[in-house]
Backbone bond lengths (Angstrom), bond angles and torsions (degrees), N, CA, C in turn:
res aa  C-N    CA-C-N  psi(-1)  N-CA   C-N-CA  omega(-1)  CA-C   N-CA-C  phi
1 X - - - 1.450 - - 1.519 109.28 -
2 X 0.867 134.55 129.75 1.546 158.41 145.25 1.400 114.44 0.87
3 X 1.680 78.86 -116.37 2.298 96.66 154.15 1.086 113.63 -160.09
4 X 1.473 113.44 -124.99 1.700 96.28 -150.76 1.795 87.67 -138.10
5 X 1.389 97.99 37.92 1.558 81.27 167.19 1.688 102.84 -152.07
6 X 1.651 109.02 31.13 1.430 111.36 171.98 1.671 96.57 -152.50
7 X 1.270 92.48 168.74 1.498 110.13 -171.50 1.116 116.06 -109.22
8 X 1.340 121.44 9.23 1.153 133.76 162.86 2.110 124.00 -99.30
9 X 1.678 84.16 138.72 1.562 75.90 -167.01 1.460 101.25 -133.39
10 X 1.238 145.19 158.52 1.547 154.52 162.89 1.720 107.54 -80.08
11 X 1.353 111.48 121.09 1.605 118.80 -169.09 1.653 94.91 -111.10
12 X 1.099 122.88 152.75 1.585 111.06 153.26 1.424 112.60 -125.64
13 X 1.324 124.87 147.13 1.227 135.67 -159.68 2.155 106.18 -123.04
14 X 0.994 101.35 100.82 1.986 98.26 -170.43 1.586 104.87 -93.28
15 X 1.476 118.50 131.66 1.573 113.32 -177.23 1.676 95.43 -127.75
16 X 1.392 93.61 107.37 1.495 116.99 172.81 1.202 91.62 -68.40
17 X 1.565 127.66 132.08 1.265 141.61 164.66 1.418 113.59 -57.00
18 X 1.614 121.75 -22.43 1.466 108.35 -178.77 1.190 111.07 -116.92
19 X 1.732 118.80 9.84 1.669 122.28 169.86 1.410 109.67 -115.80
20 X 1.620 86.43 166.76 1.764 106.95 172.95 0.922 102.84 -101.27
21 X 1.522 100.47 155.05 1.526 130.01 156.30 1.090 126.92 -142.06
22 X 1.655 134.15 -176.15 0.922 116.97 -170.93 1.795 119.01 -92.36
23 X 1.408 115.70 161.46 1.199 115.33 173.49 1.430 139.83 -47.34
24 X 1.468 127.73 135.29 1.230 123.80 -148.10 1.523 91.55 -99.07
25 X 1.505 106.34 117.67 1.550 123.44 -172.12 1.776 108.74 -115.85
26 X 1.333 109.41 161.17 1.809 106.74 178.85 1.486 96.38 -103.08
27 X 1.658 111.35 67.42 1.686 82.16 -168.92 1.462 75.60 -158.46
28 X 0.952 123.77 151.32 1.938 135.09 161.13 1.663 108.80 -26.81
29 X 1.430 119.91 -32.85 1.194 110.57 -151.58 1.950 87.28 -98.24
30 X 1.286 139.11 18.47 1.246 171.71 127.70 1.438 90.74 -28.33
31 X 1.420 159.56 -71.34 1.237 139.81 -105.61 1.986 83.42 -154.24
32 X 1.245 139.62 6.97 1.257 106.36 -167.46 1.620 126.22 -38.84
33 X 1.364 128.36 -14.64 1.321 116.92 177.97 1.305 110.51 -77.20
34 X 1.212 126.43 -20.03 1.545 128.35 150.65 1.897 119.25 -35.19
35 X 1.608 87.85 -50.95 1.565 78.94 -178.01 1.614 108.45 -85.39
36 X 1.009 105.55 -45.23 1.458 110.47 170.66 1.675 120.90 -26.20
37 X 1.297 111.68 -52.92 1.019 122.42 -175.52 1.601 139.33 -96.41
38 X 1.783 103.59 -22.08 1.237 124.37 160.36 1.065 100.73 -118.23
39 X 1.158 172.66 109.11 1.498 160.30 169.70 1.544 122.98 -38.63
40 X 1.500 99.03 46.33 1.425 102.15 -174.30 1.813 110.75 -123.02
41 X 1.253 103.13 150.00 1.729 110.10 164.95 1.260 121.23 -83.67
42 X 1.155 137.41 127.54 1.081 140.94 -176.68 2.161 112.00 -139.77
43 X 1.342 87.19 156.01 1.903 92.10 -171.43 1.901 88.31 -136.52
44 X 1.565 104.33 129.27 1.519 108.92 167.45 1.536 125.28 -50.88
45 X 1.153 124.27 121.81 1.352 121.46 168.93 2.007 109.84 -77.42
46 X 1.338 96.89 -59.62 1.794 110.37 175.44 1.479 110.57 -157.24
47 X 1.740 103.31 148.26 1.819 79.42 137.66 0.804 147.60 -62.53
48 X 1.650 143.03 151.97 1.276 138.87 170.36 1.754 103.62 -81.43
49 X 1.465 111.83 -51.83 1.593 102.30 -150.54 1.613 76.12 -166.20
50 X 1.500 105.30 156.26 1.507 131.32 179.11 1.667 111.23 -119.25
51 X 1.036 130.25 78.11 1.249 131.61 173.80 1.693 117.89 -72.19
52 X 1.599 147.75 140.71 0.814 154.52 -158.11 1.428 119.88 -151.58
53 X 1.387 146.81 150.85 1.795 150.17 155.12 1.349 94.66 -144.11
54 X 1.491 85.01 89.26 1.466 108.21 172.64 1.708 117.73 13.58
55 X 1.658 116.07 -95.83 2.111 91.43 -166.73 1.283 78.63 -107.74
56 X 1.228 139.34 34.05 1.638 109.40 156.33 1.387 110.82 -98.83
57 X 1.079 148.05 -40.10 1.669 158.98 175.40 1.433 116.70 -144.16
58 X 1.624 87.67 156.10 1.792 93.62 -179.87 1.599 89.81 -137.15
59 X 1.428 121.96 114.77 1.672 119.00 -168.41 1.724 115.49 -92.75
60 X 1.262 130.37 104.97 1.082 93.70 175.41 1.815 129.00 -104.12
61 X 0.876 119.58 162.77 1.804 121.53 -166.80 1.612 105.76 -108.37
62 X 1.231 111.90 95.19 1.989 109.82 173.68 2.032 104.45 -111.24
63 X 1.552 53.95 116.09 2.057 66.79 151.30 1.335 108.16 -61.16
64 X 1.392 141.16 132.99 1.448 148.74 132.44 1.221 145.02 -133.76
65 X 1.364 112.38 156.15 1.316 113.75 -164.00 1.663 128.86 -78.55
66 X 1.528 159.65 131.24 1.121 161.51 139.92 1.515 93.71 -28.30
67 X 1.458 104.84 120.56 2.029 131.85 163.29 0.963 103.06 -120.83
68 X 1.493 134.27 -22.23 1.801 114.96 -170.41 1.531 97.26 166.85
69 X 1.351 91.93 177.84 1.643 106.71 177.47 1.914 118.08 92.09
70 X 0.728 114.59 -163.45 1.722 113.37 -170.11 1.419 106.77 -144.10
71 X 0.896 110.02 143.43 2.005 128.18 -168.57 2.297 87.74 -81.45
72 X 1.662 98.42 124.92 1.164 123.84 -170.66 1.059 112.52 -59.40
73 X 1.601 144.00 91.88 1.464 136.78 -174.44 1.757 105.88 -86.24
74 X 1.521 116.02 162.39 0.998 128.80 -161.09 1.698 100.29 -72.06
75 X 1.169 121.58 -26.47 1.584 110.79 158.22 1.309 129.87 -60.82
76 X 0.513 118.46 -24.39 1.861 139.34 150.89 1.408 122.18 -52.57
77 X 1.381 123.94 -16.93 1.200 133.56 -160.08 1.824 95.75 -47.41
78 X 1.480 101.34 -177.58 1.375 103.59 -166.61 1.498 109.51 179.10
79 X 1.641 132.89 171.57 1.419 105.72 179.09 1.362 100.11 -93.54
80 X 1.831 122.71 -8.71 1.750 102.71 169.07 1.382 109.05 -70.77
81 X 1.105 145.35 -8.10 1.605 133.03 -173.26 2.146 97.55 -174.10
82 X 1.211 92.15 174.19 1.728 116.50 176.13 1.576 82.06 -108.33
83 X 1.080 122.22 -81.96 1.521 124.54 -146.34 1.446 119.25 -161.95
84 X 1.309 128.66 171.18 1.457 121.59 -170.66 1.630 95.85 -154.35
85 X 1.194 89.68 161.88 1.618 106.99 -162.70 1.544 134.90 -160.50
86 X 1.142 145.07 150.87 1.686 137.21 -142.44 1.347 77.99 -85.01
87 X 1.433 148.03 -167.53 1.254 164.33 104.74 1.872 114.12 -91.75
88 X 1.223 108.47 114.18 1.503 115.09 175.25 2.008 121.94 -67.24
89 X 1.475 91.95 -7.00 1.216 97.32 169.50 1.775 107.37 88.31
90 X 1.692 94.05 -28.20 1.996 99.13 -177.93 1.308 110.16 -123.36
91 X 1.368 106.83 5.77 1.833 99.52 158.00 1.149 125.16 -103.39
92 X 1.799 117.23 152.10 1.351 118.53 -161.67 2.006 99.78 -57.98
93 X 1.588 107.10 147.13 1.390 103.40 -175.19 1.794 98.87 -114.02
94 X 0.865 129.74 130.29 1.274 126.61 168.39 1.933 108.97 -69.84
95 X 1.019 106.79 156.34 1.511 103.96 -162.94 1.317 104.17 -155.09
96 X 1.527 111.80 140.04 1.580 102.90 168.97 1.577 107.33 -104.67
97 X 1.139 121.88 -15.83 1.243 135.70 167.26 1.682 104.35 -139.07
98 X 1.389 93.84 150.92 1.718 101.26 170.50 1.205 125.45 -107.00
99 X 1.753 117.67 5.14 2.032 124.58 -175.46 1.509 88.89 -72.16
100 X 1.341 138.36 -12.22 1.726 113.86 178.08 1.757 100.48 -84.89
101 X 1.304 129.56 11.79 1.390 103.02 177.10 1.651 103.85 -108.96
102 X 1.645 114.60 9.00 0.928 123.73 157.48 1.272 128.90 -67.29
103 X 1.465 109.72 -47.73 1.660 141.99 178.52 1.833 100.34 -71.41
104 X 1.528 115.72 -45.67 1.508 97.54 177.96 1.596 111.74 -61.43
105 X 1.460 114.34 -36.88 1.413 116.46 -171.84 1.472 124.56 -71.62
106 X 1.163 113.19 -14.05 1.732 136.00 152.27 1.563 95.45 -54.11
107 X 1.332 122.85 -61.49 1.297 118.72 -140.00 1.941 96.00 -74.99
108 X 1.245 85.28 -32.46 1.963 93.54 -167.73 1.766 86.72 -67.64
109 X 1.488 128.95 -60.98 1.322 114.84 -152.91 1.749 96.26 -74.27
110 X 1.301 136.74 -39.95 1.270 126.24 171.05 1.750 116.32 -32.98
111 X 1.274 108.64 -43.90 1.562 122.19 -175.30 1.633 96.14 -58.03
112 X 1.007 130.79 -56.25 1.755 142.70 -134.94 1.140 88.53 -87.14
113 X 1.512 123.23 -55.39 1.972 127.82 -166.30 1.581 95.36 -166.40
114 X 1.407 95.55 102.67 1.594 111.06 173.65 1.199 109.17 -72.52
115 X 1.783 135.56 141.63 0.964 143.26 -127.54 1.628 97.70 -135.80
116 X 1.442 107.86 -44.70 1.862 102.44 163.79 1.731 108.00 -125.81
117 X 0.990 106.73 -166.15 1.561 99.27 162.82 1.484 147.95 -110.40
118 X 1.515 114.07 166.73 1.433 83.51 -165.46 1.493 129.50 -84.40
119 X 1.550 98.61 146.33 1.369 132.37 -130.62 2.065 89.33 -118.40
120 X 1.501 123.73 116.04 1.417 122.32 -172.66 1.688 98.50 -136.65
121 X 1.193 122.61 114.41 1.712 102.85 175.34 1.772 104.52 -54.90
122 X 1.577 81.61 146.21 1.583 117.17 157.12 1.735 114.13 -53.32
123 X 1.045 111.03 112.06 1.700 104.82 163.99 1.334 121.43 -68.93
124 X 1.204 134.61 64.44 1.235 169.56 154.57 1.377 131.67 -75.15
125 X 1.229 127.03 94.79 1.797 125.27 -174.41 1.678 103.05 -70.93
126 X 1.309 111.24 154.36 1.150 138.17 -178.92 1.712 120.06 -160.55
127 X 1.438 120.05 102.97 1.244 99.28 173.41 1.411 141.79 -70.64
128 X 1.252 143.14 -18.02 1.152 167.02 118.22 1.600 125.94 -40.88
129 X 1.564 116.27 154.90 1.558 111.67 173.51 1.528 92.03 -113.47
130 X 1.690 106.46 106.25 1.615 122.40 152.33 1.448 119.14 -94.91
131 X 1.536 104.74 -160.55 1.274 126.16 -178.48 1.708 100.60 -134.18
132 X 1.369 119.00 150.06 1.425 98.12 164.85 2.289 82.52 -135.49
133 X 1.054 85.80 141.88 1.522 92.43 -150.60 1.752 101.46 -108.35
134 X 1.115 102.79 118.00 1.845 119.87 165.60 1.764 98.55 -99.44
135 X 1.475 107.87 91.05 1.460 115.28 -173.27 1.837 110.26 -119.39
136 X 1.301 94.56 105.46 1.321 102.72 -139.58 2.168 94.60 -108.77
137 X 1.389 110.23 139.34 1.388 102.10 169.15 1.726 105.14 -109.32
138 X 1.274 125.98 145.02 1.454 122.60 153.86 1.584 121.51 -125.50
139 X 1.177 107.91 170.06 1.486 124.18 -159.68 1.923 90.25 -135.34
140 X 1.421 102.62 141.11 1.587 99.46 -175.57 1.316 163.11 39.04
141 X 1.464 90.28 -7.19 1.759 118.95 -167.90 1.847 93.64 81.25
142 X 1.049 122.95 21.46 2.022 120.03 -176.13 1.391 91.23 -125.87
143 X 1.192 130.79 -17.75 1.721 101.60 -174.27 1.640 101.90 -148.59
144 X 1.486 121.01 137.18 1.639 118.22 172.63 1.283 93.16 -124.92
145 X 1.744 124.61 169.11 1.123 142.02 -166.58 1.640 82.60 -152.32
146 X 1.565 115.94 136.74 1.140 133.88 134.52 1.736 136.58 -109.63
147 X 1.035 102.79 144.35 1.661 132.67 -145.88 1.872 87.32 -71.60
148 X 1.499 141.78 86.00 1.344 119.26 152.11 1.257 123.78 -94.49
149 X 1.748 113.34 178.59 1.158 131.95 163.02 1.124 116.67 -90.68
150 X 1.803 140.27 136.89 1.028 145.14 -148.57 1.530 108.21 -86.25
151 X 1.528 101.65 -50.93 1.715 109.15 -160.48 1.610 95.68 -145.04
152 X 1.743 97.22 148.35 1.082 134.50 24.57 1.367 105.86 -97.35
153 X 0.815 119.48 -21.30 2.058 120.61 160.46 1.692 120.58 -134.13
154 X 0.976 114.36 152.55 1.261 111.02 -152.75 2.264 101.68 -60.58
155 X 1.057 122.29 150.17 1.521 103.00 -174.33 2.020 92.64 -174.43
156 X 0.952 96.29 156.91 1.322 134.43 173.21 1.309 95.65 -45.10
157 X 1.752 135.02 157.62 1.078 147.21 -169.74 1.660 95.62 -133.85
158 X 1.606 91.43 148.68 2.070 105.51 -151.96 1.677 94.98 -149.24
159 X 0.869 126.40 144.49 1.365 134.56 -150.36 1.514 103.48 -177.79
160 X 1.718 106.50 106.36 1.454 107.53 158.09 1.369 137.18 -64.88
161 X 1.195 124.96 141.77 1.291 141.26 -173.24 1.855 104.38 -56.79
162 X 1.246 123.05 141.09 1.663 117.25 -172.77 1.626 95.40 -120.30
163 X 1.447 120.11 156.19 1.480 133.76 173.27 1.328 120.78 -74.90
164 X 1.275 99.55 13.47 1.646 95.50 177.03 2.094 114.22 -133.02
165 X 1.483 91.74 7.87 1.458 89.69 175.19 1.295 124.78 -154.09
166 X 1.116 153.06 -154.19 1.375 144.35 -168.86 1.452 111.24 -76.89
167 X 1.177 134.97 156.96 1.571 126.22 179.98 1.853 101.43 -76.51
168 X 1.059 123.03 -26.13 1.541 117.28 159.60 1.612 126.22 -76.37
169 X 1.156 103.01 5.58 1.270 92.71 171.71 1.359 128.31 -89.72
170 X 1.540 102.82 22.22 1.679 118.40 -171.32 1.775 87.95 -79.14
171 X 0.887 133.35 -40.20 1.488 140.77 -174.06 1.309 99.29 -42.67
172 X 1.808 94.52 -69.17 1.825 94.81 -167.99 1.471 126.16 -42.68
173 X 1.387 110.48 -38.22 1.462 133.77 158.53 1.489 132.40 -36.80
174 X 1.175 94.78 -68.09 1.624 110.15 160.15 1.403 118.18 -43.11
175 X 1.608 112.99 -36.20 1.919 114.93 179.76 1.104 106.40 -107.92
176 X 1.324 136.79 8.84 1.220 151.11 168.59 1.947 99.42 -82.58
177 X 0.918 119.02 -48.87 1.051 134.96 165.90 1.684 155.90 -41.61
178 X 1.700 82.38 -63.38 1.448 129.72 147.27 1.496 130.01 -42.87
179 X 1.399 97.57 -63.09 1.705 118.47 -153.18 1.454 100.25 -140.68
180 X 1.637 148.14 23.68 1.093 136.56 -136.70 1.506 100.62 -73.34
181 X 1.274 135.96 -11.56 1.677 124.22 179.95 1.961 83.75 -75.67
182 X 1.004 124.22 -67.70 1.671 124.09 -147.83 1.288 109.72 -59.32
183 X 1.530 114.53 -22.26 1.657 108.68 -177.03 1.468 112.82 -84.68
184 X 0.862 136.96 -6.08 1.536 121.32 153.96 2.131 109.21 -60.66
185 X 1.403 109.67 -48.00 1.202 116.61 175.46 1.653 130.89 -53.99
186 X 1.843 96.22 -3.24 1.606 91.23 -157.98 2.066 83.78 -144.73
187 X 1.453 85.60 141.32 1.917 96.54 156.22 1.338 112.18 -76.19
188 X 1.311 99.81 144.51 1.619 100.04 170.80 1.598 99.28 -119.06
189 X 1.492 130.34 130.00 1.223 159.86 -155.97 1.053 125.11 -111.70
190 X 1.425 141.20 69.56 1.141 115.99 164.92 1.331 143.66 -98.15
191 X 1.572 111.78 124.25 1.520 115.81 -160.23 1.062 116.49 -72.03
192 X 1.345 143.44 -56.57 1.248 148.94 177.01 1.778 125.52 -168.82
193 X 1.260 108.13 -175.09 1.424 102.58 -166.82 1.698 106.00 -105.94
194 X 1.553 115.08 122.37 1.849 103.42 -179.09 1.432 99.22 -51.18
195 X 1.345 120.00 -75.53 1.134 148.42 -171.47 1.888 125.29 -127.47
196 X 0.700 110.54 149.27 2.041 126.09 154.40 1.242 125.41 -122.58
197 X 1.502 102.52 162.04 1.594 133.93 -163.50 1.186 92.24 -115.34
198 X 1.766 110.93 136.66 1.274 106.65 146.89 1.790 92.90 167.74
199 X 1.744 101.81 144.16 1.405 102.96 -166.71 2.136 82.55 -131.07
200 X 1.344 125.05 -48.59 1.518 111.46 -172.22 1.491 102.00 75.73
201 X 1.064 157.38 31.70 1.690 152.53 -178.86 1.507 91.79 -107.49
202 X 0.913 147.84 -6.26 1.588 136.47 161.35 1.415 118.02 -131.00
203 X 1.649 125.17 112.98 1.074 121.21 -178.61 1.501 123.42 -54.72
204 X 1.003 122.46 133.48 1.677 116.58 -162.22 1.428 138.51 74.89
205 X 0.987 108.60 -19.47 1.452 129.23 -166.51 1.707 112.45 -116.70
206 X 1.635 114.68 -44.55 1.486 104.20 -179.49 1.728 112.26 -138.04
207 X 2.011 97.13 30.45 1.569 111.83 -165.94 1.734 84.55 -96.56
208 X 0.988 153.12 16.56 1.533 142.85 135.15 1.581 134.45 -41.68
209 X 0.935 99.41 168.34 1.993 106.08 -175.53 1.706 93.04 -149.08
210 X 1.416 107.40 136.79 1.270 123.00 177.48 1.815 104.43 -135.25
211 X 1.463 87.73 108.70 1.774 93.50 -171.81 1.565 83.30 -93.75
212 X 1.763 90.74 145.77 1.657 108.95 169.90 2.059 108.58 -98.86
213 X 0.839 114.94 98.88 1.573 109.49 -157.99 1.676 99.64 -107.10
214 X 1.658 89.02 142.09 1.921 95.07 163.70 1.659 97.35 -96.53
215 X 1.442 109.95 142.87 1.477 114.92 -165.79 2.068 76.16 -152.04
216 X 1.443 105.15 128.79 0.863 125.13 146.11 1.773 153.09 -109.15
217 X 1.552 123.08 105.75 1.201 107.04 179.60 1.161 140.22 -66.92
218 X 1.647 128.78 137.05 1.569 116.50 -161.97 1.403 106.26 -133.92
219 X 1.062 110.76 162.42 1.908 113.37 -172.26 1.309 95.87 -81.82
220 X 1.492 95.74 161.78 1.588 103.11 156.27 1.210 99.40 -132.63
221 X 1.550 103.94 104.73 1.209 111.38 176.98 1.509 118.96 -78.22
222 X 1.238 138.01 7.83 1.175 129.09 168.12 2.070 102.91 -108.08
223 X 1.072 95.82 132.56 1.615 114.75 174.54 1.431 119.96 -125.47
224 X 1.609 102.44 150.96 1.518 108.76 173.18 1.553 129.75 -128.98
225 X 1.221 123.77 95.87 1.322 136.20 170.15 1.540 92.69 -17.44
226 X 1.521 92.11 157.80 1.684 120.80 -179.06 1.533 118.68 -69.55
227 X 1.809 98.00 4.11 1.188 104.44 -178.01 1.742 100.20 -114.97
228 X 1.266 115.72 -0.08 1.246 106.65 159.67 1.538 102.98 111.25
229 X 1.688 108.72 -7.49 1.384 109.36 -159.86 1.916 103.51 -107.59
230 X 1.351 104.90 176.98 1.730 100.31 -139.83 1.579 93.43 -96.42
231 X 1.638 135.92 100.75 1.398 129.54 158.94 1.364 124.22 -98.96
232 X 1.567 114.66 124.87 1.589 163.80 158.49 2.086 93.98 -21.97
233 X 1.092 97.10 78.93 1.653 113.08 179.05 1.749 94.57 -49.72
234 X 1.285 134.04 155.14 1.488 153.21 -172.89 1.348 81.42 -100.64
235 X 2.095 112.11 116.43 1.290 114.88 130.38 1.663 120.78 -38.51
236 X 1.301 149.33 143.03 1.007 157.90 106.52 1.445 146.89 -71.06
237 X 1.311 110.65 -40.15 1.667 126.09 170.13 1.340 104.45 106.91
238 X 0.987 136.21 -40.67 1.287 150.49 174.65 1.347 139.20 -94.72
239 X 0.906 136.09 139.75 1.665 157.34 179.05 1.565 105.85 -10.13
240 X 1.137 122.85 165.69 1.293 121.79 153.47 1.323 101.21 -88.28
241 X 1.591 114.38 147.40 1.162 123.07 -176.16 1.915 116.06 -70.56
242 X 1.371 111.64 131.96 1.124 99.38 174.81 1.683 123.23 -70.01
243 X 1.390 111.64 167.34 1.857 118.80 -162.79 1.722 85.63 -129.40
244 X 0.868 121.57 -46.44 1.306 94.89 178.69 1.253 141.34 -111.15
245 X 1.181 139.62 154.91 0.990 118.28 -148.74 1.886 127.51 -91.65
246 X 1.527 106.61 -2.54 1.631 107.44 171.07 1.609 101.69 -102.74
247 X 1.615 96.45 35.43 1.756 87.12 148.09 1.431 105.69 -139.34
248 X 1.333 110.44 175.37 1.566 135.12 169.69 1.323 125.05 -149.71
249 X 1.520 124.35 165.25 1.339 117.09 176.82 1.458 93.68 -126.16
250 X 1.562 94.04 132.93 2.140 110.79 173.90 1.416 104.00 -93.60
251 X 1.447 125.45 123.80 1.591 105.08 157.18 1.672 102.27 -75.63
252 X 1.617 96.89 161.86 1.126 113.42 161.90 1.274 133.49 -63.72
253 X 1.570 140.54 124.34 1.394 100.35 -164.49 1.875 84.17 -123.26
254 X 1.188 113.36 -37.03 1.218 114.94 177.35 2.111 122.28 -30.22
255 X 1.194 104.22 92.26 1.698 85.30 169.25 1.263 119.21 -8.27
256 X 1.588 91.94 -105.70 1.612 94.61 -153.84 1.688 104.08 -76.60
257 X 1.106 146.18 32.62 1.674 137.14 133.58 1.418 91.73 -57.60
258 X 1.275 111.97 -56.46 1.923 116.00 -138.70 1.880 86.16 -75.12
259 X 1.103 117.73 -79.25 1.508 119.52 166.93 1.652 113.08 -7.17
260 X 1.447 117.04 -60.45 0.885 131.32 -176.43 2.095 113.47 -60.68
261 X 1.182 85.74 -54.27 1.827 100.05 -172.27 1.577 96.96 -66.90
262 X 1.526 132.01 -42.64 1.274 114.77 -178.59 1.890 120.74 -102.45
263 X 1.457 84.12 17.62 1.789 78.60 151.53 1.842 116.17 -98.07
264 X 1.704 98.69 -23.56 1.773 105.12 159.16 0.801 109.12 -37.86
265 X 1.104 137.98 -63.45 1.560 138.86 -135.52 1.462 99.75 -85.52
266 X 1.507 116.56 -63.53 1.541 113.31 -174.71 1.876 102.35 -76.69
267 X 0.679 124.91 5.18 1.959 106.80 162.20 2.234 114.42 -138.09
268 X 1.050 78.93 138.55 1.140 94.94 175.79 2.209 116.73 -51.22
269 X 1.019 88.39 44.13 1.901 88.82 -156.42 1.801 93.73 -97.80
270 X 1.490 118.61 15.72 1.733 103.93 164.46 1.249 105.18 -129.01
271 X 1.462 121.49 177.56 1.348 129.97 -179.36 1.423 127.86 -50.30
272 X 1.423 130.12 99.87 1.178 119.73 -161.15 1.555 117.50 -76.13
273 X 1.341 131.36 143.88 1.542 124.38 164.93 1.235 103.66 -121.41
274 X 1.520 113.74 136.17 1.771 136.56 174.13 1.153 99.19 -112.06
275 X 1.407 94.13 131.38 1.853 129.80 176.91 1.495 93.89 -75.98
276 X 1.479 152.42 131.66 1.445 142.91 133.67 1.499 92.67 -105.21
277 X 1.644 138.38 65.48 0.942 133.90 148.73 1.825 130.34 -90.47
């Protein structure tokens, strides 16, 4: 919670890769550990930010709003919580960790001048936590190429998350794949998430998250001979060539998509997710 003179509060939501929970709803009944734990109602405004360590948690941070209920007094105590309380922002806070005064300070500058937009999962089942990937190359800020799959109709490329590395590292995979001579030559980027899927109403079966992510590939234009010494990579304009064959690269030809996709890339204006893996 914030403080004590708005109704807005920062919740965090943790998705153990091998548990359930309940379904992610736009409605108060969205947050019961909210009430559980402060005795308050609350309804999502957005996410703030998607934090992740690789297969142990995927965190998420929503701004939300106070609808009802009463702030948790110590008679109340309970084994979900002792008690809950405004924070004034200038009294000493006791803490067992201090990364939530990071997450409140998201929530205050999100309030002042929101930075992407708001961002609510899709009620959408998914069994697994993927990526479905808009992996895009550009040339000048004048031309982008996105990364498809050929058949059985042309579509977006999706890549499950693995137990041994960041939940974005489904990307690296995907161009590992793709292009395997060029990806040593190139960063793979991922900017942020448009949107996610995810409903959790069947254990095993629909407790997944499917982030829709802009992930951009970038040169590295500086290289080093086998002797260790630094060679001047060839502008080209264009893509690395694809190697295999159920991929391709589309330019954009549409204006405002293309307009649209390469102002993504250069500003921070979608949902961000941090790796602490």
């Amino acid at each position: 919670m914030i403080n004590a003179h708005t109704d807005i509060n920062t919740h965090t939501h943790t998705h153990k890769h091998t548990h359930t929970h309940a379904p992610v709803q736009s409605s108060s009944s969205a947050f019961p550990q909210v009430k559980e734990e402060a005795g308050l109602e609350c309804e999502p405004v957005t996410l703030l930010l998607i934090q992740e360590q690789g297969p142990q948690w995927i965190r998420f941070i929503f701004l939300a709003r106070v609808t009802g209920g009463s702030l948790k007094t110590l008679s109340a105590a309970d084994q979900e919580s002792l008690q809950a309380s405004w924070w004034d922002r200038q009294s000493t806070l006791p803490l067992r960790g201090r990364d939530i005064l990071r997450l409140i300070d998201s929530g205050l500058r999100y309030r002042q001048e929101p930075w992407h937009p708001i961002t609510l999962p899709s009620d959408v089942s998914c069994r697994h936590v993927v990526q479905r990937l808009v992996l895009v190359f550009t040339h000048n800020d004048e031309k982008i190429w996105v990364l498809v799959i050929k058949a059985p109709a042309v579509h977006l490329p999706t890549a499950a998350a693995v137990k041994t590395h960041a939940v974005t590292w489904a990307a690296n995979m995907v161009v590992q794949e793709a292009m395997p001579t060029a990806y040593y030559d190139h960063d793979v980027n991922t900017l942020g998430v448009f949107s996610l899927q995810h409903n959790g109403r069947q254990h095993g079966k629909t407790d997944g998250v499917c982030f829709n992510t802009l992930v951009a590939l970038v040169p590295d234009y500086v290289q080093r001979n086998e002797n260790g010494e630094k060679v001047e990579q060839k502008v080209t304009g264009q893509p690395p060539p694809v190697e295999n064959s159920r991929y391709m690269w589309c330019e954009v030809r549409k204006q405002t998509l293309k307009e649209k996709l390469l102002e993504m890339t250069k500003n921070t204006s979608i949902l961000p997710i941090h790796s602490l893996y």
